[in-house]
LUMROKOL-353478 format. One line per field, with one value per residue (C-alpha): chain; x negated, y, z. Coordinates in Angstrom, 3 decimals. Each point is the difference from the previous one (the first is absolute). Layout:
N
unit	(A_...)
xx	(X_...)
yy	(Y_...)
zz	(Z_...)
***
This chain:
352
unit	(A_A_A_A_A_A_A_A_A_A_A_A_A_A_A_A_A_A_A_A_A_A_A_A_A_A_A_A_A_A_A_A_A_A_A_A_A_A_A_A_A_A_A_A_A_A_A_A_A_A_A_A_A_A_A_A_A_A_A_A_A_A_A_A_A_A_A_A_A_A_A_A_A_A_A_A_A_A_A_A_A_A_A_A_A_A_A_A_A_A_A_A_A_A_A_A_A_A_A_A_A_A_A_A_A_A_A_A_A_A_A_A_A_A_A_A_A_A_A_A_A_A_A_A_A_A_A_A_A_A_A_A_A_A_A_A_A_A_A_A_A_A_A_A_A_A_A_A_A_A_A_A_A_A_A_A_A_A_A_A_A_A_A_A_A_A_A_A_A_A_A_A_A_A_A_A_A_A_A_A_A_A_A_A_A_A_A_A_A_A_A_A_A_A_A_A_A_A_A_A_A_A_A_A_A_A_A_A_A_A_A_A_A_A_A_A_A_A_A_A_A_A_A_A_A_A_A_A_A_A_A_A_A_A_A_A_A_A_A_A_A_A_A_A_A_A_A_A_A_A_A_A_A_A_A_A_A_A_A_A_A_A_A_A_A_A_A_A_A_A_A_A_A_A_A_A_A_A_A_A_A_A_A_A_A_A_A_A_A_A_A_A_A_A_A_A_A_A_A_A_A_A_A_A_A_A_A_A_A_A_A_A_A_A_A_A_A_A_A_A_A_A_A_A_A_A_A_A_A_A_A_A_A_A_A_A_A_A_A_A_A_A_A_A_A_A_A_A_A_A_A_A)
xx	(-136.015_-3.478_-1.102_1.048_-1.889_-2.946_0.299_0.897_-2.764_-2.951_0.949_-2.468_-3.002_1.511_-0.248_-3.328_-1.474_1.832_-2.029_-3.035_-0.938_-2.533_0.950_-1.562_0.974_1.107_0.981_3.293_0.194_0.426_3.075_1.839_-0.252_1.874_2.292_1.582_3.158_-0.785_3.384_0.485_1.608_0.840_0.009_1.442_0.930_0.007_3.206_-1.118_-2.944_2.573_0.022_1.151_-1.667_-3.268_-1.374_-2.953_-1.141_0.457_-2.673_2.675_0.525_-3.703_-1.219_2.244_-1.060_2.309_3.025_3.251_2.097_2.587_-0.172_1.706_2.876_-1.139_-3.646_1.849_2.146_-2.790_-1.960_2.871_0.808_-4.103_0.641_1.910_1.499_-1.007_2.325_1.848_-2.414_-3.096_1.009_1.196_-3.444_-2.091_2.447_-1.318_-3.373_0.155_1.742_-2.681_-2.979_0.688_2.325_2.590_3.701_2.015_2.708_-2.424_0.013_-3.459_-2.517_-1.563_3.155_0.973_-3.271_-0.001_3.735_1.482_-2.961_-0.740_2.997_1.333_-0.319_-1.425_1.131_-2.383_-3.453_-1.001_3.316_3.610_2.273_2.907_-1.309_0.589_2.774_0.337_-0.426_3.199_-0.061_-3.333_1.079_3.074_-2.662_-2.422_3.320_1.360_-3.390_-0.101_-2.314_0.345_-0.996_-0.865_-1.857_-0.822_1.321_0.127_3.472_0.235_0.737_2.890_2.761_2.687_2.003_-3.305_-1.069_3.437_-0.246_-3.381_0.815_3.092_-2.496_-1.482_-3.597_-0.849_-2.077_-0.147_-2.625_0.290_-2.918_0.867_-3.171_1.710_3.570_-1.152_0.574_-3.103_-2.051_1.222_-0.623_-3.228_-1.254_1.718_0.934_3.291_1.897_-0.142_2.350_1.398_3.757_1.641_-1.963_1.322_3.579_-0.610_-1.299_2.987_1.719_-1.357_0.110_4.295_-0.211_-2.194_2.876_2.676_-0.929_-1.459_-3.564_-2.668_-2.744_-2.273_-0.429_-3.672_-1.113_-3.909_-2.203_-4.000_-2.177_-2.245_-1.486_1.879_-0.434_4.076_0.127_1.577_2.500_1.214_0.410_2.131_2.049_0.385_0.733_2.500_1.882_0.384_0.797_3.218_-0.161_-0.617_-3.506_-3.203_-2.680_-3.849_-3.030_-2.392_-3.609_-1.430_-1.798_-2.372_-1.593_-3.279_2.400_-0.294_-3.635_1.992_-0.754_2.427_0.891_2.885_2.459_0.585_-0.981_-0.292_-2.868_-1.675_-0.792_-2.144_1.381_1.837_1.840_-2.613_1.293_4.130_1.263_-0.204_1.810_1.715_-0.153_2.979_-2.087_0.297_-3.883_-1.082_-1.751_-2.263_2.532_2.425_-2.627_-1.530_2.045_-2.350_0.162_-3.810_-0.725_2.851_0.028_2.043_3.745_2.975_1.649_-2.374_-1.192_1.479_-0.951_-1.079_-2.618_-1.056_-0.194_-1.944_-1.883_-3.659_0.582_1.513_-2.485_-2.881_1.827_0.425_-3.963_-0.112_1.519_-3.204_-2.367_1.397_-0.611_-0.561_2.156_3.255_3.437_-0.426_-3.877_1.287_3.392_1.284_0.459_-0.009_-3.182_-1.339_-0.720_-3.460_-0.517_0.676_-2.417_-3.491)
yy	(115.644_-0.833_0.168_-3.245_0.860_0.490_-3.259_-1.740_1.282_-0.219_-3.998_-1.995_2.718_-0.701_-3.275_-0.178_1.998_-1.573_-3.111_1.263_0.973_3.025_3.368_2.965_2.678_2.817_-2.208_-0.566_2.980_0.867_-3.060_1.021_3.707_-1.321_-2.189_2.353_2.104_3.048_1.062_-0.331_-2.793_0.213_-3.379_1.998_2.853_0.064_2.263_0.214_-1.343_0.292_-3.195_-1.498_-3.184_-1.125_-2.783_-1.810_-0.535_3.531_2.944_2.325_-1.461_1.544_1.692_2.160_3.632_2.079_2.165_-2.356_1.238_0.090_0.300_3.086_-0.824_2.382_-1.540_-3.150_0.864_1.610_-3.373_-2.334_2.545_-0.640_-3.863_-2.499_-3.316_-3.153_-0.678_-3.656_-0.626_0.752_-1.764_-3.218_-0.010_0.405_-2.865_-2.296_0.907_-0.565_-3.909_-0.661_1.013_-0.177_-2.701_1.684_-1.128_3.911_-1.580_-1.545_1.205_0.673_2.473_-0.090_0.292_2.552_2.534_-1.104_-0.064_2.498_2.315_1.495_1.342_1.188_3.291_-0.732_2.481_-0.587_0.379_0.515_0.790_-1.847_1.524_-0.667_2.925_2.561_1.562_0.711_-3.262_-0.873_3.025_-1.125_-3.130_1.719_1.942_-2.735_-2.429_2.986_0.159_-4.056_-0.647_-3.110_1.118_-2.111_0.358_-1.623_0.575_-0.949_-1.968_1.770_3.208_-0.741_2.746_-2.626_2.958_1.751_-3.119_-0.740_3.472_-0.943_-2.757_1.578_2.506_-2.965_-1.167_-2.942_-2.173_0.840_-2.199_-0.520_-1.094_-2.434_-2.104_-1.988_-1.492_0.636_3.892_-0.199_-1.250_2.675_2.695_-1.111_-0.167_3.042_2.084_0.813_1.416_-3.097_-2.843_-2.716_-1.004_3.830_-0.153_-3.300_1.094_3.499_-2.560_-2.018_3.354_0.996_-3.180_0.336_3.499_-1.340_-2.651_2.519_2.668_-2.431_2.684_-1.456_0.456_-3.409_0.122_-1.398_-1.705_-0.555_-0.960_0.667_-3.386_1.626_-3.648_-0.244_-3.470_-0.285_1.700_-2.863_-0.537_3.403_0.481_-2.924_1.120_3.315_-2.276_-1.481_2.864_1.108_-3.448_0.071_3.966_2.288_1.045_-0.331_-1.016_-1.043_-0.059_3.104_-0.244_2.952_2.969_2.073_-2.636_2.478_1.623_-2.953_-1.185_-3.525_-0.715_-3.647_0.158_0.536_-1.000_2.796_-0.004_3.752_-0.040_-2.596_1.849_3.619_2.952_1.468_2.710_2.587_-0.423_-1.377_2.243_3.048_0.009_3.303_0.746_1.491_3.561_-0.253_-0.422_-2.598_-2.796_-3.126_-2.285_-0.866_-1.716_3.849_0.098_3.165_1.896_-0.345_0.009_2.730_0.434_2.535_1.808_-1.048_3.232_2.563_-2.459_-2.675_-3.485_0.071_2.247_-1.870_-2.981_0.639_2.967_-0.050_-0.707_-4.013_0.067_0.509_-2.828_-2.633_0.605_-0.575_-3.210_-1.358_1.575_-1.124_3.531_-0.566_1.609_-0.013_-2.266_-2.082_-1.161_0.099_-0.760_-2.345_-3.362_0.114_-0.405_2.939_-0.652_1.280_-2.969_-2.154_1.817_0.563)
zz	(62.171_-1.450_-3.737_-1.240_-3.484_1.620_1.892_-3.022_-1.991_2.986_0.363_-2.092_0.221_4.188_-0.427_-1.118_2.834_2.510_-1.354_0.669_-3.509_-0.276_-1.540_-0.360_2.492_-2.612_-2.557_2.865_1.200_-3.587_-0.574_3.108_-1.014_-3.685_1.804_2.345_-0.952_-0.013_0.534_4.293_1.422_4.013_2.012_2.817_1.853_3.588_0.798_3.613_2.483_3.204_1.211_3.507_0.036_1.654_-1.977_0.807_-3.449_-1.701_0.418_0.153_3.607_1.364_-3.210_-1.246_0.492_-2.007_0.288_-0.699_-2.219_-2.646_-3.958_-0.947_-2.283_-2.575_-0.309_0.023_-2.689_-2.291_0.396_-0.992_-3.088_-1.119_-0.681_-2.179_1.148_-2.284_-2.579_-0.048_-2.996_1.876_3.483_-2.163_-1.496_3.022_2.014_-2.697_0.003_3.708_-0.531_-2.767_2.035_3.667_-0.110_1.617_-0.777_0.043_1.982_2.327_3.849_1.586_1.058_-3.263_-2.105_1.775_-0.544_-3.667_-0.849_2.087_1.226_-3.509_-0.968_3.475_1.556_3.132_2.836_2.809_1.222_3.813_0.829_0.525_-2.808_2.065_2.466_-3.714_0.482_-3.785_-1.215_-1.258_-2.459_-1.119_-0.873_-1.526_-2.128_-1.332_-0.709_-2.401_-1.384_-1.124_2.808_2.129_3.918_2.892_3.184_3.172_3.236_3.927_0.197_3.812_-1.767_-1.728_-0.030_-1.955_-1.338_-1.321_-1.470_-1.898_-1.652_-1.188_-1.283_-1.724_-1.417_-1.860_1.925_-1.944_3.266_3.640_1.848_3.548_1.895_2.811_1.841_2.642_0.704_3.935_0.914_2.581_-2.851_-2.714_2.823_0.603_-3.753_-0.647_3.197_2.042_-2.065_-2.456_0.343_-1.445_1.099_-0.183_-3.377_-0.609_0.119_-2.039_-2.672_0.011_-0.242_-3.460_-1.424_1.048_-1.380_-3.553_-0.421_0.683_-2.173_-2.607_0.689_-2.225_2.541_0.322_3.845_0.724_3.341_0.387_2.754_0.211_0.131_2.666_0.727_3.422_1.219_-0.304_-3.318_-2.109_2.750_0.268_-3.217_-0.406_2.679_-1.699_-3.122_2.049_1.095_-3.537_-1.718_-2.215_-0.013_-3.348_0.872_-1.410_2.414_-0.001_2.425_-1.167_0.755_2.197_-1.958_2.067_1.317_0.577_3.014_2.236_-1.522_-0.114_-4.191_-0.086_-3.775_-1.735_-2.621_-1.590_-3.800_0.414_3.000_-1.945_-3.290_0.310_0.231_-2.584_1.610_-1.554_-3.688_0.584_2.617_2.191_3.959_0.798_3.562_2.351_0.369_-4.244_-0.522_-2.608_1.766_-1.445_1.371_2.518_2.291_0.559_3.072_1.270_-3.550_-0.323_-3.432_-1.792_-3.664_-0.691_1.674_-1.700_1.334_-2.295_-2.896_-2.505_0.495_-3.295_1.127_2.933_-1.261_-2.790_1.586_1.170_3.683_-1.059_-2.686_2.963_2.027_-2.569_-0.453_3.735_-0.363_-2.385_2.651_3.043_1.253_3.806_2.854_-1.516_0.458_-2.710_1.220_3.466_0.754_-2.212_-0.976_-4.269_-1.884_-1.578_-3.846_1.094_1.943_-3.656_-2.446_-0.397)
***
């Protein structure tokens, strides 16, 4: 989830900066300090960092330093009791704000629609790790969907258990992205290692989508493919296109984030890596050890805010360790992720 209020009420002052129009430092530091809830909102929590995959484009691949593990269910539980899902009221309002100023139909079907008309109101269960590989998942579902909370995360199609994945989709998950970047298993293994695939992930696929229509499940089963600029990228993803045409998914090209990791800065798409960064004041990343982290591109826990297992989110988020890093954010305090390894702009970058 992110803190649609905040977004909505940061847009023209946005706007304006984005433009190139001068501000004084403290007078926005002082806006986005007003703007931001200062009840918590969590974009996600990453339930677990196990993952099996070697891809060539994630840090986790040759980065990653620390100890994989797996959210306990009661921190996971004590988090999910903290928040509030959006009412129907609320989510109605910010769908139109996001048609009036972004120009984005709600039933439209691309990488943009879906981080501003399904990303906010989601509870996104994934970080630096494949959710499938969480044992407990289906029970977490089961807990944010009697909660009102819509879930979704995204997953490595090879890991499919198809009985596993019914009863989490019986327990209500609301999206389940599967990440697929070739129809040619010698290109998906080589873009994202051995034990990827793409025909026995093919089939598994086809297997939920039987078991969806069966059941009637409400999950909207996602297929995406990263734009990594391959010289064949438009023709593999109509191939993936292809394979998928006449079938009840919802599928778009997504532009590669963490560009920094392979020093290869091509662009992007994404409304999202476009604008600065606004993680600071509209959401907090809870990581699978339970430690509050500035978001879920911290794959090495660097900068920690606060323990969800011994403190309230309220308290972290509006305690003196996030008020020290949304200062860092105007200062573009040198030697830490978000000056280093990253691809947003820093509002400190914007203002004077």
């Amino acid at each position: 989830m992110i803190d649609i209020h905040f977004y909505m009420k940061v847009y023209e002052l946005k706007k304006r900066i984005m433009a190139g129009e001068k501000f004084d430092k403290e007078f926005i530091f002082q806006q986005l300090d007003e703007y931001r809830s200062k009840e918590p909102v969590v974009y996600n929590i990453e339930t677990t960092n196990a993952c099996n995959m070697k891809c060539e484009m994630c840090p986790r691949t040759t980065m990653m330093t620390r100890k994989v593990e797996r959210l306990d269910s009661k921190t996971f539980e004590k988090i999910i009791d903290e928040l509030r899902p959006y009412s129907l009221e609320e989510w109605d309002e910010w769908q139109g704000f996001v048609e009036k100023n972004y120009k984005i139909d709600r039933n439209a079907m691309s990488e943009n629609h879906y981080f501003l008309h399904v990303i906010p109101k989601v509870f996104q269960l994934h970080g630096y790790g494949d959710p499938l590989l969480d044992t407990e998942m289906s029970n977490r579902v089961k807990q944010l969907t009697e909660r009102g909370f819509s879930s979704y995360f995204s997953c490595n199609p090879a890991n499919i258990d198809v009985e596993r994945n019914i009863e989490i989709f019986r327990n209500g998950l609301g999206y389940i992205k599967y990440s697929i970047e070739s129809v040619d298993d010698f290109l998906h293994k080589k873009i994202r290692g051995e034990a990827s695939n793409f025909e026995a992930s093919f089939q598994k696929i086809l297997q939920m989508l039987e078991a969806k229509k069966k059941y009637k499940f409400d999950t909207k089963i996602v297929i995406t493919m990263l734009d990594l600029k391959r010289d064949n990228q438009d023709e593999e993803f109509r191939k993936l296109r292809k394979a998928f045409d006449g079938l009840d998914v919802y599928i778009y090209l997504k532009s590669q984030d963490q560009q920094w990791y392979q020093d290869k800065y091509e662009g992007t798409n994404s409304i999202h890596w476009t604008e600065f960064c606004q993680f600071p004041w509209s959401s907090m990343t809870i990581k699978s050890n339970g430690e509050a982290a500035m978001c879920v591109e911290d794959f090495n826990n660097e900068i920690i805010l606060g323990d969800a297992k011994t403190e309230s989110l309220y308290d972290i988020w509006n305690g003196e360790k996030y008020a020290r890093f949304r200062r860092d954010q105007f200062e573009l305090k040198k030697g830490i992720k978000c000056t280093g390894q990253c691809d947003m702009k820093l509002i400190g970058s914007l203002v004077q």
